[in-house]
Short mmCIF file of the C-alpha atoms (twelve columns), coordinates in Angstrom:
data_MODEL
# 
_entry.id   MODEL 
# 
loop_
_atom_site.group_PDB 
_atom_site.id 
_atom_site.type_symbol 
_atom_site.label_atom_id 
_atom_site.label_alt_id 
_atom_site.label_comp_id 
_atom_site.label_asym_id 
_atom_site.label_seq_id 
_atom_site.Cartn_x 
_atom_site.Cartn_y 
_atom_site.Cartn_z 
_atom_site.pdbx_PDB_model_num 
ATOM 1   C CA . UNK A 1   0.000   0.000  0.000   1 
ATOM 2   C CA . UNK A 2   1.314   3.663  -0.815  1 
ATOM 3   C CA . UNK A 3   -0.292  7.118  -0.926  1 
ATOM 4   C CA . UNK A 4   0.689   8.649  -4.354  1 
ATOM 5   C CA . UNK A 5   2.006   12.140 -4.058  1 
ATOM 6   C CA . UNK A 6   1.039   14.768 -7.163  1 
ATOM 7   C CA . UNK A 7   4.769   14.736 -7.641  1 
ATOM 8   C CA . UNK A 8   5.106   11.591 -8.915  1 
ATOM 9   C CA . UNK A 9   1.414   12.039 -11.185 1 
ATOM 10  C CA . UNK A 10  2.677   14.506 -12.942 1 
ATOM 11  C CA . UNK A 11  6.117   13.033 -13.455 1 
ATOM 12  C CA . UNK A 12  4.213   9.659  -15.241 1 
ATOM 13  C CA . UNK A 13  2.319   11.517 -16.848 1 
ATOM 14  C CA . UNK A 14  4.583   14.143 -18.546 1 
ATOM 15  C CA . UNK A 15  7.528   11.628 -18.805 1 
ATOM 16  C CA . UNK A 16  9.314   13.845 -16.626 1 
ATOM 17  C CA . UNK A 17  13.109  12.470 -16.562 1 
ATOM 18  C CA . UNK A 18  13.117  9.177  -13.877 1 
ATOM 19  C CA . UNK A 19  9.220   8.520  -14.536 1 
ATOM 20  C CA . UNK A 20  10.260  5.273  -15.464 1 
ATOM 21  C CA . UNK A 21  11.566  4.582  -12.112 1 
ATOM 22  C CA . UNK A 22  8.420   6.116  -10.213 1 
ATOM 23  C CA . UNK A 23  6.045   4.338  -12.332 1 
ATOM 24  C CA . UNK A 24  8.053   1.155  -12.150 1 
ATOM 25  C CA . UNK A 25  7.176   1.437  -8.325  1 
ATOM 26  C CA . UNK A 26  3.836   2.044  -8.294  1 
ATOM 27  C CA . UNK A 27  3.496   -1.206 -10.963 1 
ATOM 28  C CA . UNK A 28  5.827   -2.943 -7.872  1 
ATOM 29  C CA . UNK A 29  2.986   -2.294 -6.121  1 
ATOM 30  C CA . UNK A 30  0.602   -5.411 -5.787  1 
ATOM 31  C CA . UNK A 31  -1.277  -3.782 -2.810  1 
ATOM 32  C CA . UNK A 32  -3.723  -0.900 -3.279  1 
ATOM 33  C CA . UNK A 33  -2.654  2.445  -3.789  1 
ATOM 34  C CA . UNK A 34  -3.986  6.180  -2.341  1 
ATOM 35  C CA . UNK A 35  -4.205  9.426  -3.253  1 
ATOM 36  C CA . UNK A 36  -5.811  12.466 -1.671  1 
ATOM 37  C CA . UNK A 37  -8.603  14.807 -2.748  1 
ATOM 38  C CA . UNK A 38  -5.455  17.539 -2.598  1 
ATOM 39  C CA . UNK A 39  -3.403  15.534 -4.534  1 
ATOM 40  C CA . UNK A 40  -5.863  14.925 -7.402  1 
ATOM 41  C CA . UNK A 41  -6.681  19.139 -7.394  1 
ATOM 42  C CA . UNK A 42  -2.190  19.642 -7.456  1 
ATOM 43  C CA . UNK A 43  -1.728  17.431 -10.716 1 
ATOM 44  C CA . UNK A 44  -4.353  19.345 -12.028 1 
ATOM 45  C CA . UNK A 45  -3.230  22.410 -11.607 1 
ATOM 46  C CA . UNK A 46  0.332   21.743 -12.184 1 
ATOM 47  C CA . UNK A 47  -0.757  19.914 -15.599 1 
ATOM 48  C CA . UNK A 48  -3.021  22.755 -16.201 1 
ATOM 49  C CA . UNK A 49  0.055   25.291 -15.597 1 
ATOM 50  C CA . UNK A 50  2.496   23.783 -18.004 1 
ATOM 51  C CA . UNK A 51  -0.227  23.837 -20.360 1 
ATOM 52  C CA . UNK A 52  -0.628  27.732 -20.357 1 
ATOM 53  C CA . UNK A 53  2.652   28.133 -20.036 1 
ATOM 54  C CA . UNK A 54  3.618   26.634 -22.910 1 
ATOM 55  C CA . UNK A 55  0.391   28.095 -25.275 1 
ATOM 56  C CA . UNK A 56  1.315   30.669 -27.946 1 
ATOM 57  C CA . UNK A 57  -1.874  32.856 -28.310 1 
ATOM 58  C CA . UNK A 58  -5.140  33.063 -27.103 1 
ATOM 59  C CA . UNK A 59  -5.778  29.955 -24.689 1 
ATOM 60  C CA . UNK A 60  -9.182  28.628 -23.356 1 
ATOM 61  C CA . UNK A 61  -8.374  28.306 -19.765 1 
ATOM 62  C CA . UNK A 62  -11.827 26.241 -18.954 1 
ATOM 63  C CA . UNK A 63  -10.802 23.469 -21.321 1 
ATOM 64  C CA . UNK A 64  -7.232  22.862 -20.340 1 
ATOM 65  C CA . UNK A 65  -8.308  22.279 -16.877 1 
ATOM 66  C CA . UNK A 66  -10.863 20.145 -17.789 1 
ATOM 67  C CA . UNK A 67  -8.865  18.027 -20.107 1 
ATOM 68  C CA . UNK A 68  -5.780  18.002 -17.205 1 
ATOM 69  C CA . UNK A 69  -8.347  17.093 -14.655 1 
ATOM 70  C CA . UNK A 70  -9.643  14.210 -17.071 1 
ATOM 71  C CA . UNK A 71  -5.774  12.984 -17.562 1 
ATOM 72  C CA . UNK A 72  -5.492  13.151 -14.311 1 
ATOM 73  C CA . UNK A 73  -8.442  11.066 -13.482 1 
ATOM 74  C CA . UNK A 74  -7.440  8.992  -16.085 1 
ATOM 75  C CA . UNK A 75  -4.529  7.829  -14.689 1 
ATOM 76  C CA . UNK A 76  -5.914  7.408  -11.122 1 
ATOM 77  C CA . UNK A 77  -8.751  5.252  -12.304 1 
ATOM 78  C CA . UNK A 78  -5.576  3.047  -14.276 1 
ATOM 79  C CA . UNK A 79  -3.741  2.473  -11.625 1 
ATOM 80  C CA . UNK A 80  -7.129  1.959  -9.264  1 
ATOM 81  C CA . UNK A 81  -6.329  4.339  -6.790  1 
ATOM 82  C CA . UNK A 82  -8.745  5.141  -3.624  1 
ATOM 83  C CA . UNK A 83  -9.122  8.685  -2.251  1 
ATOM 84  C CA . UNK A 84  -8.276  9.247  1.231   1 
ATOM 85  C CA . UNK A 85  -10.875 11.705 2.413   1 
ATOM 86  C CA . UNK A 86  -8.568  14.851 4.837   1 
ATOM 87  C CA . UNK A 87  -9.690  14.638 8.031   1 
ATOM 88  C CA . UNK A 88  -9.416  16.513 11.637  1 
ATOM 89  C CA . UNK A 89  -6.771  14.056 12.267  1 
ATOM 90  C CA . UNK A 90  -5.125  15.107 8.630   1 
ATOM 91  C CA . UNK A 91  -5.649  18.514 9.220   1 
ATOM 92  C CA . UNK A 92  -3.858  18.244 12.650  1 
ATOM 93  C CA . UNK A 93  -0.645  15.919 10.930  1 
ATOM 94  C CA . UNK A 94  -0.440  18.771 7.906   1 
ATOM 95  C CA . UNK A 95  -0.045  21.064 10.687  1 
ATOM 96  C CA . UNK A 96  2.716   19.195 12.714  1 
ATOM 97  C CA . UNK A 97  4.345   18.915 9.282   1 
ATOM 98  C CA . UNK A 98  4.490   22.115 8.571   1 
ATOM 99  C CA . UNK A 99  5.622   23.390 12.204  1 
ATOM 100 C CA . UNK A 100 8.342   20.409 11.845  1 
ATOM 101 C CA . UNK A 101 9.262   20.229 7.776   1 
ATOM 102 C CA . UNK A 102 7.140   23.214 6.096   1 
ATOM 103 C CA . UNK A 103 8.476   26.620 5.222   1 
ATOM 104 C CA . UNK A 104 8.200   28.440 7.770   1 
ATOM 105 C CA . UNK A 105 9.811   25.775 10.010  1 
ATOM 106 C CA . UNK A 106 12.825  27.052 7.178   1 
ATOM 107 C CA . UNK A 107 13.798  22.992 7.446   1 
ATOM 108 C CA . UNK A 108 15.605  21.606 4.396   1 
ATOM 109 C CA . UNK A 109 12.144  19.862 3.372   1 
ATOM 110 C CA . UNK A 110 10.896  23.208 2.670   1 
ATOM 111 C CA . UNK A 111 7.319   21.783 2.131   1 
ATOM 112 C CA . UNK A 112 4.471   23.474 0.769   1 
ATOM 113 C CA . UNK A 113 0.685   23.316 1.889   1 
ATOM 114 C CA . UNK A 114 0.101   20.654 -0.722  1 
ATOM 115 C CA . UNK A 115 3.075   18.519 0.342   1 
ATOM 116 C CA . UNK A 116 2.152   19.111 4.121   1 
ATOM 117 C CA . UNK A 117 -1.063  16.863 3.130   1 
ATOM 118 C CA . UNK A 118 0.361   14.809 1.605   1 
ATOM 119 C CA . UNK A 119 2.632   13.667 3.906   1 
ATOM 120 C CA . UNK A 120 0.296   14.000 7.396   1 
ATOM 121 C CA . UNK A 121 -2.158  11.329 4.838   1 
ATOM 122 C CA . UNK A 122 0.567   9.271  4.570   1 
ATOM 123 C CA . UNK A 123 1.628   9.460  8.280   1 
ATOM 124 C CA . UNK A 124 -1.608  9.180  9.619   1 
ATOM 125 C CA . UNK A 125 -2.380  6.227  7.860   1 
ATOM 126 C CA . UNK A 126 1.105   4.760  8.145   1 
ATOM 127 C CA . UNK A 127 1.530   4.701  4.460   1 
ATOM 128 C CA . UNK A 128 4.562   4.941  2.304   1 
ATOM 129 C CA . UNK A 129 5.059   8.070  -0.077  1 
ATOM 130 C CA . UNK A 130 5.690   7.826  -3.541  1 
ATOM 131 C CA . UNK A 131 6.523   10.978 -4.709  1 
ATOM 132 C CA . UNK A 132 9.546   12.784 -7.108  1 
ATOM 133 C CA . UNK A 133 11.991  15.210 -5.862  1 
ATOM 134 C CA . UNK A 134 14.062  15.925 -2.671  1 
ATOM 135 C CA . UNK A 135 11.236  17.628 -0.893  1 
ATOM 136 C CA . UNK A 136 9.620   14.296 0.954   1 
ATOM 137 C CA . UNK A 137 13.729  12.779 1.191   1 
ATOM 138 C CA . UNK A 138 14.196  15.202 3.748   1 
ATOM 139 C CA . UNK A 139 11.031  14.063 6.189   1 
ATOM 140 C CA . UNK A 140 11.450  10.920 8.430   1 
ATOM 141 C CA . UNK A 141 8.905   9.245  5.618   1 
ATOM 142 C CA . UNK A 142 12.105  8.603  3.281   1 
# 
């Protein structure tokens, strides 16, 4: 079992360099696999982002969100993901997190509010992370 950070969404799905390795875990992974409601709104967005970013002229911002949020829901229904719904007891862990790894805690971690979910889901229900980057290396999840 493993909570699936945005992170390592949008790596898979934009073939970001060492999505091989990320997706070859989450294939690894004969157990079932999480996400977040948070998670599924931060691939989104990010997918959304790069989108925009990388339109020449006039863009319809509606659609691209609506076609990133259908990748995105895409790829959690192929890899049969369940949603982990945040909690008080989430809310509470993101909090810790951020006091001990966020920010403003100015730890190495440096998380943001998304990756402070992420990782108080993960603790709270004593789930590995998959994730990309150095962010999540830095917390005692790695």
């Amino acid at each position: 079992m493993s909570l699936i950070d945005a992170s390592a969404i949008v790596a898979i799905i934009n073939e970001e360099p060492g999505f091989e390795e990320i997706e070859k875990r989450i294939n690894d992974t004969k157990k079932r696999l999480y996400i977040t409601p948070l998670v599924r709104f931060e691939a989104v967005m990010a997918i959304s982002r790069m989108h925009i970013a990388n339109a020449k002229g006039k863009i319809d911002r509606d659609h691209v969100i609506g076609a990133a949020r259908e990748i995105v829901d895409d790829f959690i229904r192929a890899i049969e993901a369940k949603e982990i719904m945040i909690d008080g007891a989430i809310g509470q862990a993101a909090l810790d997190a951020a006091a001990m790894y966020g920010k403003v805690a100015g730890h190495k971690a440096d998380l943001n509010f998304g990756d402070c979910f992420a990782y108080a889901a993960a603790k709270v229900n004593r789930l590995p992370l998959v994730y990309k980057g150095n962010d999540f290396s830095a917390t005692d999840l790695a």
